[in-house]
C-alpha positions as CSV (number, residue, x, y, z in Angstrom):
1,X,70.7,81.9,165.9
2,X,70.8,84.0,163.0
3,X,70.3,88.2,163.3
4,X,69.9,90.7,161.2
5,X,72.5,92.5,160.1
6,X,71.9,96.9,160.4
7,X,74.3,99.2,158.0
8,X,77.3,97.5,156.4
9,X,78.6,94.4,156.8
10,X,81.6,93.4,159.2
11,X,84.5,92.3,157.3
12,X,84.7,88.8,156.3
13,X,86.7,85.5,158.0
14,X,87.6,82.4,157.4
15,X,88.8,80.8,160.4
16,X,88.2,77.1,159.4
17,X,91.4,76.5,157.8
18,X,93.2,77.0,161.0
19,X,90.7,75.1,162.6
20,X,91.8,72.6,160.4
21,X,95.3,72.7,160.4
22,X,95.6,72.4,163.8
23,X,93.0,69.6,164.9
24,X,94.1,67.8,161.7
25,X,97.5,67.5,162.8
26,X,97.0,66.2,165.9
27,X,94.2,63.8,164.6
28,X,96.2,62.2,162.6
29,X,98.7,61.8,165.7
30,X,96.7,60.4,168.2
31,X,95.3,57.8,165.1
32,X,98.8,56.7,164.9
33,X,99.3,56.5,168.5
34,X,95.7,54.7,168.9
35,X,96.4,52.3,166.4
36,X,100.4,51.7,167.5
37,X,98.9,50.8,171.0
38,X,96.1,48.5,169.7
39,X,99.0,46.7,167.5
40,X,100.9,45.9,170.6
41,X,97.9,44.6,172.5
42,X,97.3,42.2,170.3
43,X,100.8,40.8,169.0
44,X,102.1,38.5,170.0
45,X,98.8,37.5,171.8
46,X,95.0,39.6,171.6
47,X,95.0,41.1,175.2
48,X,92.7,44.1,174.6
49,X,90.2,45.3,177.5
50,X,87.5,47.1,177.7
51,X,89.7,50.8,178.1
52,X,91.6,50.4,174.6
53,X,87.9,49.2,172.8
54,X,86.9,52.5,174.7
55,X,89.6,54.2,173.6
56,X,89.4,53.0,169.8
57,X,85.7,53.9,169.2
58,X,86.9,57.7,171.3
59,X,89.2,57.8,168.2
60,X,86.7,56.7,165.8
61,X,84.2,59.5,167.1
62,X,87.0,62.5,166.5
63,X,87.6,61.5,163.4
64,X,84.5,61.2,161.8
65,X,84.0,64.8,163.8
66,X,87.2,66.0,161.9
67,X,85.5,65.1,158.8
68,X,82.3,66.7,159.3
69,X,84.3,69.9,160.0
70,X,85.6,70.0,157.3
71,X,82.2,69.8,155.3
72,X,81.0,72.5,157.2
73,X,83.8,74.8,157.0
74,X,83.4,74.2,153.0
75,X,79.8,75.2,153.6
76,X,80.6,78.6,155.1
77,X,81.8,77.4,158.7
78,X,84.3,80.3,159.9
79,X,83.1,82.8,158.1
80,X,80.6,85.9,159.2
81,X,77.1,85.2,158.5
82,X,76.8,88.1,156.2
83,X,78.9,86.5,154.1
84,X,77.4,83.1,153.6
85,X,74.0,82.4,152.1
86,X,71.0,81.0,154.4
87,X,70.9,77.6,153.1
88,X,74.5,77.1,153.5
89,X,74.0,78.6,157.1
90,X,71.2,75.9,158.1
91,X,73.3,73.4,157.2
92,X,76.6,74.2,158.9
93,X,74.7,74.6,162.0
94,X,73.2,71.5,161.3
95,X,76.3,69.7,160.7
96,X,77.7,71.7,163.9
97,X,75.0,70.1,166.3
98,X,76.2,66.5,165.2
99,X,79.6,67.3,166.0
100,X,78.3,68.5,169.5
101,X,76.7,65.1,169.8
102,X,79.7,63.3,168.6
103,X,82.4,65.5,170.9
104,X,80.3,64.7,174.2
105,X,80.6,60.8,173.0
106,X,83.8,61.3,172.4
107,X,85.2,62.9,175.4
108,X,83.3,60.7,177.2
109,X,84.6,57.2,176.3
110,X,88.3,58.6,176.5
111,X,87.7,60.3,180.2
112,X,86.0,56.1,180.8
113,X,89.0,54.5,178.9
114,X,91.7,56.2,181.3
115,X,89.7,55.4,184.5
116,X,89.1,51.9,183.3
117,X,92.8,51.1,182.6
118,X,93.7,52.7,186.4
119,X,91.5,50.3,188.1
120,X,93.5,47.6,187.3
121,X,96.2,49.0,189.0
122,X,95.7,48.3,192.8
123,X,93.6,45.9,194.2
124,X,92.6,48.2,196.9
125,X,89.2,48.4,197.8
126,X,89.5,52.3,198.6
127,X,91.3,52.4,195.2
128,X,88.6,50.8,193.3
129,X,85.5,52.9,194.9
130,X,87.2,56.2,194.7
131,X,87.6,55.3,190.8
132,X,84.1,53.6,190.0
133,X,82.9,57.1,192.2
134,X,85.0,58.7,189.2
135,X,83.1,56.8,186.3
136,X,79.7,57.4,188.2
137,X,80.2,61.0,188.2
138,X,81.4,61.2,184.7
139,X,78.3,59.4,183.2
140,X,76.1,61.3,185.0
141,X,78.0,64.4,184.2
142,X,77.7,63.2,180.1
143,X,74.0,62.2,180.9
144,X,73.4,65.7,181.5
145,X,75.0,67.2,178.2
146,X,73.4,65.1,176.1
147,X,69.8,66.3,178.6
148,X,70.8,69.7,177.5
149,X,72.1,69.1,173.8
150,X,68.6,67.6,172.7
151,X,65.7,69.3,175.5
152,X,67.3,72.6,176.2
153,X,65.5,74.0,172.8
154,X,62.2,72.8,171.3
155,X,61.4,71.8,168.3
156,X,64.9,70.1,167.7
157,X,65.1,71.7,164.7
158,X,65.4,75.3,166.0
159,X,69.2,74.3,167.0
160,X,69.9,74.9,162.9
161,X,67.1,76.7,161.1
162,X,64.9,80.1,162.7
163,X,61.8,78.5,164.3
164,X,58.6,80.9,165.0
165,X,57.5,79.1,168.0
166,X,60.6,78.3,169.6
167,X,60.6,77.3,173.6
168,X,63.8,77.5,175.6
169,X,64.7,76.6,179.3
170,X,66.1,79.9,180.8
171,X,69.5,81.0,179.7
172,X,70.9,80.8,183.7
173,X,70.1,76.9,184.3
174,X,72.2,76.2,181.4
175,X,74.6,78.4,182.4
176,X,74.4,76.8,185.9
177,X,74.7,73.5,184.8
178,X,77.7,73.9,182.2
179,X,79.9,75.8,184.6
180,X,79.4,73.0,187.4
181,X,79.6,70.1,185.2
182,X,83.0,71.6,183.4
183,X,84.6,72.5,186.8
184,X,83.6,68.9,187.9
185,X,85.0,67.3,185.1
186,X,88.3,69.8,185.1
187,X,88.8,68.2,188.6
188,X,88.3,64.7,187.9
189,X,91.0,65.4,184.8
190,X,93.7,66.3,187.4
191,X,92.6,63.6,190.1
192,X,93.4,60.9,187.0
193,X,96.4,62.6,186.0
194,X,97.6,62.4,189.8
195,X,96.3,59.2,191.4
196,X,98.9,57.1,189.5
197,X,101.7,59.0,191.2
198,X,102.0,57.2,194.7
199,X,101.9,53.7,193.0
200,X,104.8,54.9,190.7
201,X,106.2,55.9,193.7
202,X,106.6,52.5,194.9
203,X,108.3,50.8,192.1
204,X,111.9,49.4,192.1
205,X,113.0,52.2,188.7
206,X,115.8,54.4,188.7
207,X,114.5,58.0,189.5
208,X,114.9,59.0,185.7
209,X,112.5,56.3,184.5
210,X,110.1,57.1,187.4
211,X,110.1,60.5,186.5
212,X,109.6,60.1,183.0
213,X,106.5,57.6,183.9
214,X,104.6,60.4,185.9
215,X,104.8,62.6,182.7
216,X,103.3,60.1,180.7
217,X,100.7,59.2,183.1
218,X,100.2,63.2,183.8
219,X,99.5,64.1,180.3
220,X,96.3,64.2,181.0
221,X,96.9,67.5,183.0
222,X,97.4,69.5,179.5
223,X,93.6,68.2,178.9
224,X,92.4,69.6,181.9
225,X,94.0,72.9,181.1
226,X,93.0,73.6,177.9
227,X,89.1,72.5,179.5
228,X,89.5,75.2,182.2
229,X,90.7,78.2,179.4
230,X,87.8,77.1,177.3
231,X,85.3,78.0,180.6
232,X,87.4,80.8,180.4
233,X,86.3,82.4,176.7
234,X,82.8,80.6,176.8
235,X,80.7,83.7,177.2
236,X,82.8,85.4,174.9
237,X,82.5,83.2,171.9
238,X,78.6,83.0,172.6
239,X,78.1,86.1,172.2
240,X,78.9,87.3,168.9
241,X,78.3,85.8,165.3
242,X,78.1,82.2,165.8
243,X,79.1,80.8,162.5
244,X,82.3,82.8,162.9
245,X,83.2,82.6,166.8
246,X,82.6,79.2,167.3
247,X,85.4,78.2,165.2
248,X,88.2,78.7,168.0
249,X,85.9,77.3,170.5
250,X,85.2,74.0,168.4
251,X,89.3,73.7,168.2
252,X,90.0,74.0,171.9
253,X,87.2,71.1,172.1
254,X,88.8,69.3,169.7
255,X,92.4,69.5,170.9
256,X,91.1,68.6,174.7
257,X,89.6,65.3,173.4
258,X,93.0,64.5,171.1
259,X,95.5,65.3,173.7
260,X,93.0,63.2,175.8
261,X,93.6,60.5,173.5
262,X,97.1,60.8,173.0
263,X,97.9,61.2,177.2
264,X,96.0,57.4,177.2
265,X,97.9,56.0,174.8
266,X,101.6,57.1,175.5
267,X,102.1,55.3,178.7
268,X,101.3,51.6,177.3
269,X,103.5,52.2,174.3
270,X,106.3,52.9,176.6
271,X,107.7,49.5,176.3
272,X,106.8,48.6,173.0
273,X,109.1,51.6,171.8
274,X,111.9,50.6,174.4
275,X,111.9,46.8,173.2
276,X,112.1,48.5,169.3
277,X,115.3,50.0,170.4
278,X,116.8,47.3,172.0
279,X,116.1,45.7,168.3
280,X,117.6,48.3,166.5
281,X,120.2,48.6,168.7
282,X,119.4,52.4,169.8
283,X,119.6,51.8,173.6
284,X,121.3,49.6,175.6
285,X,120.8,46.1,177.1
286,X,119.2,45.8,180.8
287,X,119.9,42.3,181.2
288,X,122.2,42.8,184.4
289,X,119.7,45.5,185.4
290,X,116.6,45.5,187.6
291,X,113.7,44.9,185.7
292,X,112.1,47.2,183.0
293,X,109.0,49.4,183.7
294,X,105.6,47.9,182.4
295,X,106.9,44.2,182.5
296,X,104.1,41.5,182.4
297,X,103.3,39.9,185.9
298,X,104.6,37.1,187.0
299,X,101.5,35.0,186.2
300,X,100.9,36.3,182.5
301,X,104.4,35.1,181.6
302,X,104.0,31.7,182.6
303,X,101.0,31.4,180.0
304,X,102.5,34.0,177.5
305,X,106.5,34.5,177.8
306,X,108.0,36.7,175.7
307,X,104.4,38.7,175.1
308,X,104.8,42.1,174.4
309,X,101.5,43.5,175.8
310,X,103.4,44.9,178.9
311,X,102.3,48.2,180.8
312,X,101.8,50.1,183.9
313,X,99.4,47.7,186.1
314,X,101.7,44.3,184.9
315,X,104.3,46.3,186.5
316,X,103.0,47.2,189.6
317,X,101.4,43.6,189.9
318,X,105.4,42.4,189.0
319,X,106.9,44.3,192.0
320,X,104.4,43.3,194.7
321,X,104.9,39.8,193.8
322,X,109.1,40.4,193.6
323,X,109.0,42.3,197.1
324,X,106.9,39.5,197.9
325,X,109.4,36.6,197.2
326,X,112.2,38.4,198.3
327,X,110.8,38.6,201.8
328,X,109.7,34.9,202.1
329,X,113.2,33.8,201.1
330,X,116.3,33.5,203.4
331,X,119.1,36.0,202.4
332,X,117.1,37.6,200.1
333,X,116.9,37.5,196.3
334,X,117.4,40.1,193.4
335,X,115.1,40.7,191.0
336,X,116.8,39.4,188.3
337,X,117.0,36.2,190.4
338,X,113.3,36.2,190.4
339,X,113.4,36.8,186.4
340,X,115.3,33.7,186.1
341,X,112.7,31.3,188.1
342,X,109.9,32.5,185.5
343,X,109.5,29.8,183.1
């Protein structure tokens, strides 16, 4: 963990601040984009599921890990060990091994939260097993980094502080396992950001509104790229100074789990922000217009009309039902016909 340094020392660094400025800035956005899409699940009416309370603790986790950051880069994070003193060095990698603990968490319960909310878009059975397949995977996947996190070194404490006895499993099985698991989970990040797409495909939108709904629902592709570059520079950051080169490392982390966050919580505020314009006057009425994207189904509005706790599924659910009742009537019927029989 720690070497000993021969001849002069390297010159120094400090790459914490940019560590914080970065993941800072985009902490702060996806806690405003959480909160923002919590707020419109439960007003006018609480409607929140199991992905948003996954979603909410996902934000929780990164922020408390953003905090902790910062105490370690006050501590001597970012800079060369040469440069910081051996208590202070104990404790940052201390701190850094809880913010291992709480990133898996973390980027666990978001990758959950987004294949949560997509089963409730098709009542498939193919749908639903190829996604529950998904969360299987996944928590197996996490089971394993947290296997590795706590048993790979023994005694615990030799993850922060030079241990005399110290018992490793050998360097290749970990190497094995994290270059599986991450491709695994890269591919399962591109599968989520996809499989929405032929469902999109299906609704009654203009082509600029469906467009603009498969890049909110494929957001989730800039995660998966910024997981596959940090593969990329793994053995390279590993293998010099750790309390210096793990700082760019710890940020791509960081900013896969945020833009993680964000991605699952632009699509549901999509008509939360389009109903705020209408109020402000900012964009144009739709009333002679085929129904807006991520509208409430047909049988939530007869128990809660004008809710605003619309999104993608409600929509999907609306236009089966519409197709539905267009077919079983003679002549046919619009869809704003169809509005007008809701209660």
């Amino acid at each position: 963990m720690m070497g000993i340094l021969d001849g002069p020392p390297p010159p120094d660094t400090n790459f914490a601040p940019t560590f914080l400025g970065v993941t800072g800035v985009f902490t702060l956005l996806a806690i405003g984009l959480c909160g923002a899409r919590l707020y419109s699940r439960i007003r006018p009416k609480f409607l929140l599921r199991i992905d948003d309370y996954l979603i909410l603790i996902g934000t929780f986790l990164c922020t408390v890990n953003f905090g902790i950051s910062a105490a370690s880069g006050s501590h001597g994070w970012g800079h060369h060990t040469a440069y910081v003193t051996p208590k202070n060095i104990v404790l940052v990698f201390k701190l850094n091994f809880v913010t291992q603990v709480l990133w898996i968490l973390a980027i666990a319960l978001v990758r959950l939260s987004i294949a949560s909310s997509l089963l409730r878009l098709s009542p498939d059975r193919a749908w639903k097993w190829t996604l529950w397949t998904i969360i299987g995977i996944q928590i197996l996947t996490y089971i394993g980094h947290m296997i590795f996190q706590f048993f790979n070194c023994m005694p615990l404490r030799a993850n922060w502080e030079p241990v005399y006895d110290i018992r490793c499993w050998p360097r290749k099985y970990v190497l094995i396992f994290g270059w599986t698991a991450n491709s695994i989970l890269v591919a399962i990040d591109v599968i989520l950001a996809l499989l929405p797409i032929h469902l999109i495909r299906t609704l009654h939108r203009s082509i600029r509104e469906k467009i603009l709904i498969c890049c909110l629902m494929a957001m989730g592709l800039v995660a998966a790229a910024i997981a596959a570059y940090r593969m990329g520079i793994s053995d390279k950051t590993f293998a010099g100074d750790l309390l210096s080169s793990t700082v760019m490392m710890s940020m791509w982390c960081m900013l896969e789990v945020l833009l993680g966050i964000i991605a699952a919580c632009l699509a549901p505020l999509k008509a939360p922000a389009e109903r705020m314009l209408h109020q402000f006057g900012l964009l144009a009425s739709r009333v002679n217009m085929s129904k807006p994207s991520f509208v409430l189904s047909l049988p939530e509005r007869q128990h809660t009309p004008n809710s605003d706790n619309s999104d993608l599924v409600d929509s999907v659910h609306s236009d089966r039902l519409a197709r539905k009742e267009r077919k079983g009537m003679k002549g046919g019927v619009t869809t704003v016909e169809v509005d007008h029989r809701v209660p």
